[in-house]
C-alpha positions as CSV (number, residue, x, y, z in Angstrom):
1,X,111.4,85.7,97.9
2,X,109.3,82.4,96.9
3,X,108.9,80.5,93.7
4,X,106.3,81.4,91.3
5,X,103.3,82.9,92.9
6,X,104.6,82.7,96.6
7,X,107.3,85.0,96.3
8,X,104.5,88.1,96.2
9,X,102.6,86.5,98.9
10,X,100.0,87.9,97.3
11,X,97.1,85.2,97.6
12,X,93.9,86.8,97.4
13,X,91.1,85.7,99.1
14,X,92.9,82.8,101.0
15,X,91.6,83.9,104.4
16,X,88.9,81.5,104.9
17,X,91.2,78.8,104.4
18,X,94.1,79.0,106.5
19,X,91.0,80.3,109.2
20,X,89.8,76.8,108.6
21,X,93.1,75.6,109.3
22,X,93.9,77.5,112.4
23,X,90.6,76.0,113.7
24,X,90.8,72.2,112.6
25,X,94.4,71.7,113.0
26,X,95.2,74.0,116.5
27,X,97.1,72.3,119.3
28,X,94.8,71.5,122.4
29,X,96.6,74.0,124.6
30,X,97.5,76.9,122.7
31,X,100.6,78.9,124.4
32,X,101.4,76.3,126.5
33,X,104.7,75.6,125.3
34,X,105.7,79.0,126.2
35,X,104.8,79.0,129.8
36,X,107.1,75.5,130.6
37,X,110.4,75.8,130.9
38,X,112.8,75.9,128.1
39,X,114.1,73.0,126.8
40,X,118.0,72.6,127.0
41,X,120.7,72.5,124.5
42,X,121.2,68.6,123.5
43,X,124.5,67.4,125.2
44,X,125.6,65.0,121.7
45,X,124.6,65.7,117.6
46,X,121.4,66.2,117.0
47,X,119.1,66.6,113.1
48,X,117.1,69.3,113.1
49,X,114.3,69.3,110.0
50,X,112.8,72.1,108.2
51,X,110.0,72.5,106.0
52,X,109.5,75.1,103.7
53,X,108.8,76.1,99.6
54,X,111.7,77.9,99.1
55,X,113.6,76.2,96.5
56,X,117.1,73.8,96.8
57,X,116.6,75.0,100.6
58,X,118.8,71.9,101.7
59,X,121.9,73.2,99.6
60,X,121.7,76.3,102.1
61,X,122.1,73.8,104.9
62,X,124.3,71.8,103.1
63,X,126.4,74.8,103.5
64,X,125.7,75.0,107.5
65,X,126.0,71.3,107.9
66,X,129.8,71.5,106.4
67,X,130.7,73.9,109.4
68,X,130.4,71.9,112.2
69,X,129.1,67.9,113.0
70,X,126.9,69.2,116.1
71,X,123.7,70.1,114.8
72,X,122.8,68.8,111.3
73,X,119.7,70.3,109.4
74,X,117.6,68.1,106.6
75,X,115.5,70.5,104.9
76,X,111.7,69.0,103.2
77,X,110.1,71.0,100.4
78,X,106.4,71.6,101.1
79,X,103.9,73.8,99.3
80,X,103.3,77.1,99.4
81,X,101.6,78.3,102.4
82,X,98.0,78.6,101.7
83,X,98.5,76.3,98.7
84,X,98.6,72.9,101.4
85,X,101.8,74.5,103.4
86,X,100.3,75.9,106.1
87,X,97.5,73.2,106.6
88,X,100.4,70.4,106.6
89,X,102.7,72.0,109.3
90,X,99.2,73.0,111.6
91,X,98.4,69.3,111.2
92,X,101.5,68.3,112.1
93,X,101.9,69.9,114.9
94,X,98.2,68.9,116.3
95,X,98.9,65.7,116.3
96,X,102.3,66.5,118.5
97,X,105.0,66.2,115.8
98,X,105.8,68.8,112.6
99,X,109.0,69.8,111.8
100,X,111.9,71.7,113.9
101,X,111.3,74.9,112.0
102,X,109.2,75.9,108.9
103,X,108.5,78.6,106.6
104,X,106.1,81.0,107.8
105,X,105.1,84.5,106.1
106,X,105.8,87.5,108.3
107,X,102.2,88.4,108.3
108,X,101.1,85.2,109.1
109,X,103.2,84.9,112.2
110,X,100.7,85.9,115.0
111,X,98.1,83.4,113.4
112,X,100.5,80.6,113.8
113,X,101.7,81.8,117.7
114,X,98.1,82.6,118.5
115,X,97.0,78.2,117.5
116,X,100.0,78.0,119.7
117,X,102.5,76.3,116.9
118,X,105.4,78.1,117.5
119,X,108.2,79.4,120.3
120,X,108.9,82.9,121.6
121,X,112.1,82.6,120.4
122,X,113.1,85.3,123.6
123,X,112.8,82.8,125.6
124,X,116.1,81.5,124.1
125,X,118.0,84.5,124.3
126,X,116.5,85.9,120.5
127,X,116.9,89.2,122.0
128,X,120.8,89.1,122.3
129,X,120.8,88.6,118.4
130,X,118.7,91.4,117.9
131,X,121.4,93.9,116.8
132,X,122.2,91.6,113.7
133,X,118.8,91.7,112.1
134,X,117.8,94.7,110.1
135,X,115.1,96.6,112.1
136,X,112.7,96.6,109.5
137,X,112.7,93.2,109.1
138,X,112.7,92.4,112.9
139,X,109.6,94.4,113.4
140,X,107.9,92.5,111.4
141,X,108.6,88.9,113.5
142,X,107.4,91.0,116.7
143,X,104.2,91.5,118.6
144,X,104.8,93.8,121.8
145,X,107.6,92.1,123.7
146,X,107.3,88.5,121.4
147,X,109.3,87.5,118.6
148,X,107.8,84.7,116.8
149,X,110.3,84.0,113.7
150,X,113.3,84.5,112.6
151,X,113.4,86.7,109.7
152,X,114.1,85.6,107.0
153,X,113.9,87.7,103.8
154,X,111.5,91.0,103.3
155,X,109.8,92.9,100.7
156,X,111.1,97.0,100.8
157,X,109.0,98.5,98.4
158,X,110.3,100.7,95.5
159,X,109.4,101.7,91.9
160,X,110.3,99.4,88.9
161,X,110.0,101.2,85.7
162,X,110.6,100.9,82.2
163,X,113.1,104.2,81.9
164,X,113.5,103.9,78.1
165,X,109.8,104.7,77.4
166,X,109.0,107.1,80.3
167,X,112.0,109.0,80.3
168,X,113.2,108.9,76.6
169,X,110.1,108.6,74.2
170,X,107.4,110.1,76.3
171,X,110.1,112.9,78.7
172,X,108.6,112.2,81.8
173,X,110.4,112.1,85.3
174,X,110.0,109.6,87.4
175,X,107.8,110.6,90.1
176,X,109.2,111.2,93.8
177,X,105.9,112.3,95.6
178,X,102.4,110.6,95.4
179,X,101.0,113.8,93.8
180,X,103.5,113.3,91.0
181,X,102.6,110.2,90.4
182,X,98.9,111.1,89.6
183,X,99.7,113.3,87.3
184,X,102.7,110.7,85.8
185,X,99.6,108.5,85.6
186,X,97.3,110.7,83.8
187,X,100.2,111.8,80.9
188,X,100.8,107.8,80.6
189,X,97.1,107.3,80.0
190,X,97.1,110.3,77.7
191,X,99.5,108.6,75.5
192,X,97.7,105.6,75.2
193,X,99.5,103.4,78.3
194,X,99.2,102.9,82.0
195,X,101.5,103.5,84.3
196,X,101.0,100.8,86.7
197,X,98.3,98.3,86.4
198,X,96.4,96.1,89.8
199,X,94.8,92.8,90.3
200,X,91.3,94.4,90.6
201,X,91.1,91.7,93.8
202,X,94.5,92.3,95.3
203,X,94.7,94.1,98.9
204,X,98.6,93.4,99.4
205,X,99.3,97.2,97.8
206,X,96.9,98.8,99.9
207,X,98.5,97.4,102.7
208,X,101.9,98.3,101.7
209,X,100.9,102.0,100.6
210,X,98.9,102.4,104.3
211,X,102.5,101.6,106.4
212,X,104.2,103.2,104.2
213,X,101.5,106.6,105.1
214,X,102.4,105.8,109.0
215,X,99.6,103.8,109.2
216,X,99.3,101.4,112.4
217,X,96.2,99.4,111.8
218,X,97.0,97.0,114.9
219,X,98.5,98.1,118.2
220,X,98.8,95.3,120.7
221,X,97.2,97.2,124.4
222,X,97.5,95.1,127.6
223,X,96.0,92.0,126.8
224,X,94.0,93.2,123.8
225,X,94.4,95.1,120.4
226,X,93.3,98.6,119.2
227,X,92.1,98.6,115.6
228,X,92.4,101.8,113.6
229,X,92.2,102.0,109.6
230,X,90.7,105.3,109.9
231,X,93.6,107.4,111.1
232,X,94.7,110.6,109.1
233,X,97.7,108.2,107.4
234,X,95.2,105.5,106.2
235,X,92.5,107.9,105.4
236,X,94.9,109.8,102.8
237,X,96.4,106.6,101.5
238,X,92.1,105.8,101.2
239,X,91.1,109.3,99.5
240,X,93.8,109.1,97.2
241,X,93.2,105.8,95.4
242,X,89.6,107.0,95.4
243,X,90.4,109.8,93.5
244,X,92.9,107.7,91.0
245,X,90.2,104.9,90.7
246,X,87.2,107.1,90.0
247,X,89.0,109.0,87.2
248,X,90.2,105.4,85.6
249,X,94.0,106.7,85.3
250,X,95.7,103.3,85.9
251,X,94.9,99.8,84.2
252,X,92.7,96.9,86.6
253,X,92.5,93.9,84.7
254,X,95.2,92.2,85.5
255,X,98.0,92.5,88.5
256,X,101.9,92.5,88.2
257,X,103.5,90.0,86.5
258,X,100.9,87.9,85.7
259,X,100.4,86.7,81.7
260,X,99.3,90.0,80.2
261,X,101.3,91.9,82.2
262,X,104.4,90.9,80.8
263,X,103.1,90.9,77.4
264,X,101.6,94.6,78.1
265,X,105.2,95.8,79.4
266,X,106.9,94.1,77.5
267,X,105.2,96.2,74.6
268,X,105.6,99.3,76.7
269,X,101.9,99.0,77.4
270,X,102.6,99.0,81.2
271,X,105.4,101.2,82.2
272,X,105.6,100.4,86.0
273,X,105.2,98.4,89.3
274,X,105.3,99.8,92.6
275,X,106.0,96.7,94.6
276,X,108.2,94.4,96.8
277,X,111.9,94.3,96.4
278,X,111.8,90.6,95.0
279,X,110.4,91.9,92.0
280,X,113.3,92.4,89.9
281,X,113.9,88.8,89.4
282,X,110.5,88.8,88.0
283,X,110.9,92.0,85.9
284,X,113.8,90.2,84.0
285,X,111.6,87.8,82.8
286,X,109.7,91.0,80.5
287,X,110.4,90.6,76.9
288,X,113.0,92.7,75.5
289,X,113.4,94.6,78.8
290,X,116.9,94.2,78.7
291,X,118.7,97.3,79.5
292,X,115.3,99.6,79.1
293,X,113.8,99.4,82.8
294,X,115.5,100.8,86.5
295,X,114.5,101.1,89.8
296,X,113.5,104.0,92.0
297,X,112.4,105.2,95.1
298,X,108.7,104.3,96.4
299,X,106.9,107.6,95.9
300,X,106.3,109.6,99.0
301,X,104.3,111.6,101.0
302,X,105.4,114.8,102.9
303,X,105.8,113.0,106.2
304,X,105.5,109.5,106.7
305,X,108.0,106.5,105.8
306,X,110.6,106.4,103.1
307,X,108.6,102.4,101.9
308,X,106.4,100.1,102.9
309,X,106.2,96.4,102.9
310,X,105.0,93.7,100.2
311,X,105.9,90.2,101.6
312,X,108.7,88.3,103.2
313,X,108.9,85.3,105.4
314,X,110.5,83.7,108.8
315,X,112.3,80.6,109.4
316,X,109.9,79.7,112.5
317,X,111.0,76.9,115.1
318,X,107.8,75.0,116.0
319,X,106.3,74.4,119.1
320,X,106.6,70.8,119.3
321,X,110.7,71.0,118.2
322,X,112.3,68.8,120.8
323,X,115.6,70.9,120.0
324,X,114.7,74.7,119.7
325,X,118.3,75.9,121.1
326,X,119.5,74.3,118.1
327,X,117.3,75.4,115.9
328,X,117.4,78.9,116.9
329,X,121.1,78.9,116.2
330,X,120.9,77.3,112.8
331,X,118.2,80.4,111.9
332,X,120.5,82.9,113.8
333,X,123.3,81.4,111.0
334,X,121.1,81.2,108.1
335,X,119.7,85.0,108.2
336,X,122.4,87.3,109.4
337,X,126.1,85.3,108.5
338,X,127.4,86.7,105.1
339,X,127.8,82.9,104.0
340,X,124.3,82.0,105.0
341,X,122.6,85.2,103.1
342,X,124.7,84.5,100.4
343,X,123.8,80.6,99.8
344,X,119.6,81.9,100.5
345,X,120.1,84.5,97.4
346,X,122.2,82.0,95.4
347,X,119.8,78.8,96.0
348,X,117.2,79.8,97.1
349,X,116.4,83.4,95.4
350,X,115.4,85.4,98.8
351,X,113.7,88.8,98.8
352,X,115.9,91.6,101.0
353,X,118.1,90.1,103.0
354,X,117.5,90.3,106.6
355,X,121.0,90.7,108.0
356,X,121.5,94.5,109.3
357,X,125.0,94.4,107.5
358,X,125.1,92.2,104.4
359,X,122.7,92.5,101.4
360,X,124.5,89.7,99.7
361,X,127.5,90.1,97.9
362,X,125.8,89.6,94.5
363,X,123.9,92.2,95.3
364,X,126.2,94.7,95.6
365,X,127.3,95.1,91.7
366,X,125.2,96.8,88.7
367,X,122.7,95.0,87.0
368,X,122.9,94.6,83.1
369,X,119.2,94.3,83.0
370,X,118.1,97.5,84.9
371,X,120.5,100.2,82.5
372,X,123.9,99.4,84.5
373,X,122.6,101.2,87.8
374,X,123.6,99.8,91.2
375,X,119.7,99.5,92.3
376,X,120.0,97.8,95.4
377,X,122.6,99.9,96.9
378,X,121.2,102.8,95.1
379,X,117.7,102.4,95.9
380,X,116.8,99.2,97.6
381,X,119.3,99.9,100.6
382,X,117.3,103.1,101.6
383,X,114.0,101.6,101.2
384,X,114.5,98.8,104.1
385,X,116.1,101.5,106.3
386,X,112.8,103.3,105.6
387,X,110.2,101.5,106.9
388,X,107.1,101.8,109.3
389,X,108.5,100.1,112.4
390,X,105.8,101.3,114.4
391,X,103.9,98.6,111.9
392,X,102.2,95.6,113.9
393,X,100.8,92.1,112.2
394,X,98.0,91.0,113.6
395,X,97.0,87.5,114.6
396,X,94.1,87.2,111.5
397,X,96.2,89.0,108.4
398,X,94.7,86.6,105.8
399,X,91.2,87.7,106.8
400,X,92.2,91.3,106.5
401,X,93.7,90.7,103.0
402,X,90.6,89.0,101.7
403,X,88.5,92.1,103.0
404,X,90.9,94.6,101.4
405,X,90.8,92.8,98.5
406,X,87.3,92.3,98.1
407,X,87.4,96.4,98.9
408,X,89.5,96.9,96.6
409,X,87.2,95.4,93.7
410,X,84.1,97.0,95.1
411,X,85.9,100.5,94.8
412,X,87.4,99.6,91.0
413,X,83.6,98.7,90.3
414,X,82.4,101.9,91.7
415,X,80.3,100.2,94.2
416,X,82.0,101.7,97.5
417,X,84.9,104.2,97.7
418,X,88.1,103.4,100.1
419,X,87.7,105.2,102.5
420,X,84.1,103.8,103.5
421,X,85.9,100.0,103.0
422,X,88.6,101.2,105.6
423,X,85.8,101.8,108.1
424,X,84.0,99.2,107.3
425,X,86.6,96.7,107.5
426,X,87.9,98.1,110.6
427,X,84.4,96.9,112.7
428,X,84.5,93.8,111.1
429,X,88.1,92.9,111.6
430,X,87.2,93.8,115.5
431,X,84.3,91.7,115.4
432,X,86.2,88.5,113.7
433,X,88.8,89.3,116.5
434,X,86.2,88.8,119.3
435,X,85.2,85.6,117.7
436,X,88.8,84.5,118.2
437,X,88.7,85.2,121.5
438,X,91.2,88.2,121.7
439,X,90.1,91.2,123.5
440,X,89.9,94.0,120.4
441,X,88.1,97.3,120.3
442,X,88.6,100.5,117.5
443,X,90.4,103.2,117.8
444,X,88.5,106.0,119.7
């Protein structure tokens, strides 16, 4: 979906710095935008600017610009998101000016609406669009009746593994269920590899592997939020891992892609990732994988989702935009017409597309790389129409991540299990919501 590391959106332990930035760089009258009237459609040409990290972004609205002289867009690279991004457009926009729209991650989205940055885009007729967006992907830019992006590209989760060794030199089938992947795991150990291997300081899986359980850890209520991480779906997702991490059957020192893990899969050390869909770009990049690894399904659990989610991003239009009609039409363009997806996959490298009928028409062939097989319609296809939809973000996601991650470490170090982090976390996250200001209580 992003460059380098952005495209997992996987940035441990950023939390306490986009919090700082909420707090320093928040507009003096949060939500205030959306309570005045909307702003009108421009009656000549007007330029609409965007900032974002996705790379060669303005050849995408080169390709927008060439259909029409009304509304031209200028697109302005910025870093990723909580590597300066995020800081720069909440600056911006504090001091009255920022872009027309910028690149926001889904999860980060109720942050930015709650500092009052950005536009409920229903409030200019979002909702008649609705039908064009994949749901999966739309759920993720909403909170209750809100919609506070555009969706841009997502992260469907499915398996990524190197079928030459696990299939042909050890005879193992992939595994459909959670239960079969334990024991996949424990017959990769016994032969001297590791099936999949985490970033011992990484929550983003956890988080994935919860929605995908049915887990709904935020639930907007009236004017508040109900937290619950210790539901049946998050407590099994919680008990498992425990179980998997006390008994050492997967590798922890060192996460997906990252330096030794291509070197360790690349010497069919590592045999797997279970991650976003975005990763097959990534995988290509594994020495001599060429024709040895495919994709399959995420593994499931008797009830619950088909996959989860591991990143993606909106195109947001800023609350200070003196021209969000336009805007909202240039993001409407950009994520659901075929030509729009299209240039974003070409240009720009997007995760899942987030058009309800178009993948992208590169998508839609085999790939040479992963054994000839048709992944995405295969595979991919099923795991967006899959998700949690029920599956709310809530308004302090990068403080949540830093708390599962640091979980996550503590239960790899055998200092506190899951399912005691879940609980814990759960109070805390309540507690850091009071502090905000929102009305929050657990889940009785």
């Amino acid at each position: 979906m992003h460059p380098t590391l952005t495209r997992r959106t996987v940035l441990a332990g950023a939390g306490a710095t986009l919090a700082a930035g909420m707090t320093a760089c928040a507009p003096p009258n949060p939500g205030a935008v959306n309570a005045a009237s909307p702003l009108p459609p421009a009656d000549g040409p007007v330029t609409i600017t965007y900032w974002a990290w996705l790379k060669d972004l303005q050849k995408v609205c080169d390709v927008f610009n060439a259909t029409q002289d009304r509304i031209r867009v200028e697109a302005t690279w910025i870093p990723g998101g909580n590597s300066g991004g995020y800081a720069k457009i909440l600056s911006a926009v504090a001091a009255g000016g920022g872009p027309d729209i910028a690149q926001v991650e889904l999860r980060t989205l109720p942050e930015f609406a709650l500092a009052g940055a950005l536009v409920d885009l229903n409030r200019y007729g979002f909702s008649d669009h609705f039908d064009a967006f994949d749901p999966g992907a739309l759920a993720q830019a909403r909170v209750g009746d809100s919609v506070w992006g555009v969706p841009q590209d997502t992260g469907p989760v499915a398996m990524f593994y190197n079928r030459e060794v696990l299939e042909g030199e050890l005879g193992l089938r992939v595994p459909s269920t959670w239960e079969e992947f334990r024991e996949i795991c424990g017959a990769a150990k016994d032969s001297g590899r590791s099936f999949i291997s985490l970033d011992p300081t990484d929550g983003s899986y956890l988080v994935s592997w919860a929605m995908q359980s049915g887990a709904t850890w935020f639930r907007p209520q009236g004017d508040g939020w109900v937290v619950n991480m210790t539901d049946e779906a998050s407590m099994r997702v919680a008990q498992f891992w425990d179980r998997i991490l006390t008994d050492k059957l997967v590798n922890t020192g060192y996460g997906a892609f990252s330096t030794p893990w291509m070197a360790a899969a690349g010497e069919g050390r590592v045999l797997s990732t279970i991650s976003g869909s975005w990763s097959d770009a990534l995988i290509e990049s594994v020495p001599g994988g060429a024709g040895k690894w495919a994709v399959a399904p995420m593994p499931v659990w008797p009830d619950g989702h088909a996959s989860g989610a591991h990143g993606g991003s909106s195109a947001a239009i800023i609350s200070t935009s003196a021209h969000p009609a336009e805007a909202l039409e240039f993001c409407t363009w950009m994520c659901t017409d075929p030509a729009g997806i299209d240039a974003m996959i070409e240009f720009s490298g997007i995760g899942w597309s987030p058009a309800a009928d178009h993948m992208g028409a590169t998508r839609q062939q085999p790939s040479e790389f992963f054994s000839g097989q048709n992944y995405n319609e295969e595979v991919i296809k099923d795991m967006a129409a899959g998700q949690n939809l029920d599956w709310t973000w809530a308004p302090l996601m990068e403080r949540a991540m830093a708390l599962i991650g640091d979980g996550m470490s503590a239960a790899i170090n055998g200092e506190r299990p899951l399912v005691d982090m879940f609980a814990d976390s759960q109070a805390r996250l309540v507690t850091i919501m009071r502090e905000l200001g929102l009305n929050a209580e657990e889940a009785r």
